[in-house]
C-alpha positions in Angstrom: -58.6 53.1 -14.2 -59.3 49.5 -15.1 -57.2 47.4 -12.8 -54.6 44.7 -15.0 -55.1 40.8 -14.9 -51.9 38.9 -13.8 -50.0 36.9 -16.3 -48.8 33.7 -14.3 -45.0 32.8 -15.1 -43.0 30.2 -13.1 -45.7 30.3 -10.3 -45.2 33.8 -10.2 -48.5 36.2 -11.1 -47.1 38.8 -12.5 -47.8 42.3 -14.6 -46.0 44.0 -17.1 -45.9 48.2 -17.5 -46.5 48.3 -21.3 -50.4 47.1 -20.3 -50.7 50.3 -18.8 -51.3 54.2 -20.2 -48.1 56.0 -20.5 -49.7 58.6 -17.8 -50.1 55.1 -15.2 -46.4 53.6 -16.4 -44.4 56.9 -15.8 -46.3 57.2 -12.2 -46.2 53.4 -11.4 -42.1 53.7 -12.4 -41.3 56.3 -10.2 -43.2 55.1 -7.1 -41.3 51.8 -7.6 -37.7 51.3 -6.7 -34.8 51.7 -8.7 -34.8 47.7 -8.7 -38.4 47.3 -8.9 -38.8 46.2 -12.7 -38.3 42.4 -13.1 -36.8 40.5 -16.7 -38.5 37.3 -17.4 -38.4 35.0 -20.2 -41.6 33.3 -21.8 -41.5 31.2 -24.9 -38.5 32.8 -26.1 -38.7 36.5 -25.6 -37.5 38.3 -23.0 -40.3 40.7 -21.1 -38.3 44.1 -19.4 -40.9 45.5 -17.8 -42.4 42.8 -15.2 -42.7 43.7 -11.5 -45.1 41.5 -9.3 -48.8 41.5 -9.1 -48.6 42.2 -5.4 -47.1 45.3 -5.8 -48.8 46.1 -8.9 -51.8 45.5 -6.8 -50.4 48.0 -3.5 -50.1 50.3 -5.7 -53.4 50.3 -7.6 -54.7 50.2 -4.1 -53.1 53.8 -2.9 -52.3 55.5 -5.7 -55.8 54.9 -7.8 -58.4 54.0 -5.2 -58.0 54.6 -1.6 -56.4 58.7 -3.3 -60.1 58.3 -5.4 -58.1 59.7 -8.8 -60.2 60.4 -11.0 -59.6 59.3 -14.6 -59.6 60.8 -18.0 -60.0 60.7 -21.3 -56.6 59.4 -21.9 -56.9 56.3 -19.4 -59.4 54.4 -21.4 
């Protein structure tokens, strides 16, 4: 899995779930909390699935690496 690039808003990096497979978003979703999704507003339009690059970047870390998932066909 390729790790996402943070989109800086408001000082704040952050990522948004759409950039990811289906497979990763449904996985990264339910390992977040209920309140872990983050709206955000730039140039207009209104971004629902934001949550921080931090976290983003935890969970990349033990979900993807430190486990050593292996990726398929589907992830690229």
């Amino acid at each position: 899995m390729t790790k996402l690039i943070p989109i800086e808003i408001e000082g704040q990096k952050l990522v948004q779930l759409s950039q990811l497979t289906i497979d990763q978003a449904n996985d990264l979703r339910s390992w977040l909390p209920s309140d872990g999704l983050k709206k955000v507003h730039l140039h207009g339009v209104e971004l629902q699935d934001c949550l921080s690059f931090e976290t983003y970047e935890y969970w990349f870390k033990t979900n993807h690496v430190l486990s050593k998932a292996y990726e398929t066909i589907l992830d690229f």
